[in-house]
N, C-alpha and C positions, 0 to 999 in steps of 0.2 A: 826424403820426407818433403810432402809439398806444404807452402806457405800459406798462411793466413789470406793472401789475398789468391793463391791461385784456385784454394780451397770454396771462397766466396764468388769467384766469377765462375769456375765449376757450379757451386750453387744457382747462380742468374739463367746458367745455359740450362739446368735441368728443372728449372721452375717454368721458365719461356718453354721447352719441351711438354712440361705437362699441360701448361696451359692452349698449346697448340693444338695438341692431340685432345684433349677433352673439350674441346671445339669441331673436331672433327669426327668424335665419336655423338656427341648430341646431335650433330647436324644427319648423319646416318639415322639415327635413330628415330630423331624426329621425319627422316624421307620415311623410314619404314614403317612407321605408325600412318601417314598419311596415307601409303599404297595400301595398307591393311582396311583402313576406313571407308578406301575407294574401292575397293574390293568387295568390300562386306556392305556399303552403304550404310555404314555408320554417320552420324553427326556426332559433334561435340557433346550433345546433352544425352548420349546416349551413353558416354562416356565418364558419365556422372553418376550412376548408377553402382549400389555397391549392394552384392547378396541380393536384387530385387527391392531394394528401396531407397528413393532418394536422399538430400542431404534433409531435406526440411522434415521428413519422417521420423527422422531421428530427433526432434527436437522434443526437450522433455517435455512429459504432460502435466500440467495441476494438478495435486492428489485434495480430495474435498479436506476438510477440516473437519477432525473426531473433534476437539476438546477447544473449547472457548472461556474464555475468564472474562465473564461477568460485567466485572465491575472497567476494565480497558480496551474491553472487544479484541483482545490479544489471539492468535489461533492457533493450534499445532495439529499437523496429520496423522498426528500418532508416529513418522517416521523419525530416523535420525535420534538425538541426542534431546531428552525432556529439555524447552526455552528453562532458562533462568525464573519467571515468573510462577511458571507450574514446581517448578523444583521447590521453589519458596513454601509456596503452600503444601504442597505435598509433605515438606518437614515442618511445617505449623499443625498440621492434624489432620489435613483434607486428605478425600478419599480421591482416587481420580475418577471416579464415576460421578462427581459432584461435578467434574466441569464439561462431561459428556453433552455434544450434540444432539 
């Protein structure tokens, strides 16, 4: 049965192994992506590209504002969860076509 301490320097030598090897598996990997981009005459920003559109395409859009209250210039797009203010009014009597756009 091995010891506490043969068991832990076991442990140093197969952590330093992993660490060595996934050092030398990136560095492969990354020569293969380079030979592939020189290949193909890729650049980096082409590399950027996901499905045909890039990062900034995806950034969400403004939805206009259906519903305004009046009296705080407060706005909702109709999406999501009713704001707290429409809620209020909506349980005092209001219709919500009363604070349509």
């Amino acid at each position: 049965m091995a010891t506490l301490q043969e068991l832990m320097a076991q442990r140093a030598a197969l952590d330093q192994q992993i660490a060595e090897t996934k050092d030398r598996e990136r560095g492969e990997a990354v020569a293969k992506v380079r030979a592939l981009m020189s290949e193909y005459g890729l650049s980096p920003a082409d590399l950027s590209l996901r499905g045909g559109r890039t990062a900034a395409a995806k950034a969400p859009s403004k939805v206009a504002a259906k519903y305004r209250n009046k009296a705080t210039g407060e706005t909702w797009s109709g999406r999501g969860l009713q704001p707290k203010w429409l809620r209020a009014a909506l349980a005092g009597g209001a219709q919500l076509s009363d604070f349509a756009v």
